[in-house]
N, C-alpha and C positions, 0 to 999 in steps of 0.2 A: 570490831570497834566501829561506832559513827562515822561515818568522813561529812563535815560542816563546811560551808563554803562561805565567807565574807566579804561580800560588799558594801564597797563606800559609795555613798553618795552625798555628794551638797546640792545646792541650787543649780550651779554650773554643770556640774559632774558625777560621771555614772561608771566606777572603775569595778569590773565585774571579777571575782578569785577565779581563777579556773583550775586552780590547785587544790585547794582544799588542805582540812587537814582530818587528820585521825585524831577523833579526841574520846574521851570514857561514858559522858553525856551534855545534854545541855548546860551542867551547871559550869562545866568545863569550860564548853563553848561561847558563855557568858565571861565570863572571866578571860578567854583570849581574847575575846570583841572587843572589853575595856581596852585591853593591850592596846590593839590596834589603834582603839577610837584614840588614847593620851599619842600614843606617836605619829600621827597623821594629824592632830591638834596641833602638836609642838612645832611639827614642819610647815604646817598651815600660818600660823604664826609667826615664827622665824620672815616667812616668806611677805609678812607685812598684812594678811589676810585678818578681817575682823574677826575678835574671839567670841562673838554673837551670831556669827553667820549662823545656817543651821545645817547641819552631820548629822549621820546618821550612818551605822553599820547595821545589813542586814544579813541575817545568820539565815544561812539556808541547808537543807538537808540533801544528801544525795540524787534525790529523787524531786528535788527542786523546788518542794515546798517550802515556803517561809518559817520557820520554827518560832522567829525571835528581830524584835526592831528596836533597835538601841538607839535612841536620839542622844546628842553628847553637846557641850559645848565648855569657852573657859569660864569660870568664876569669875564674875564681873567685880570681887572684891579689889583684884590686880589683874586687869584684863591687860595680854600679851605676856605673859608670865606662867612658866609650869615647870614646880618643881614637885618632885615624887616626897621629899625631907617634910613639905608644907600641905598637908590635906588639903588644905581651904584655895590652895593654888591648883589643885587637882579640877581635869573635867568632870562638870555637872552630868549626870545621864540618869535618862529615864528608861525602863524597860516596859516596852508596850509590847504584849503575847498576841499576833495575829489573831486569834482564836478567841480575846477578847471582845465583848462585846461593843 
């Protein structure tokens, strides 16, 4: 099984996984990124931080290449607000594939 590694980064900050995890594939990998990116928003948040700033979690492979660049942010419909019950209070993200042109 893959082992994926995720990093967070904002403007300020550059927190590197050195953990990793075991996951089935990228599509996997995509879908814990979200994870991550909504509960590092939410704590982002709490903590008074704008929900415009710019995030981003990068998914990297074992072998340390970039697979995957998830930019996230909150829904400016109720910026400082996330709930999981409410889509539209959910983070916005985009998936850009390194390997795009």
């Amino acid at each position: 099984m893959p082992k994926f590694f995720f990093h967070y980064r904002t403007d300020d900050d550059f927190v590197v996984d050195e953990i990793g995890q075991d996951l089935p594939d990228i599509d996997a990998a995509h879908e814990q990124a979200a994870e991550i990116g909504r509960t590092m928003l939410s704590r982002a948040l709490e903590k008074g931080e704008k929900p415009n700033a710019a995030r981003c979690i990068e998914i990297v492979d074992d072998k340390g290449v970039e697979v995957l660049y998830i930019v996230f942010w909150a829904s400016a419909s109720k910026p400082g607000t996330l709930d999981a019950e409410e889509p539209a209070q959910a983070p916005d993200a985009a998936l850009i594939s390194p390997t795009s042109p």
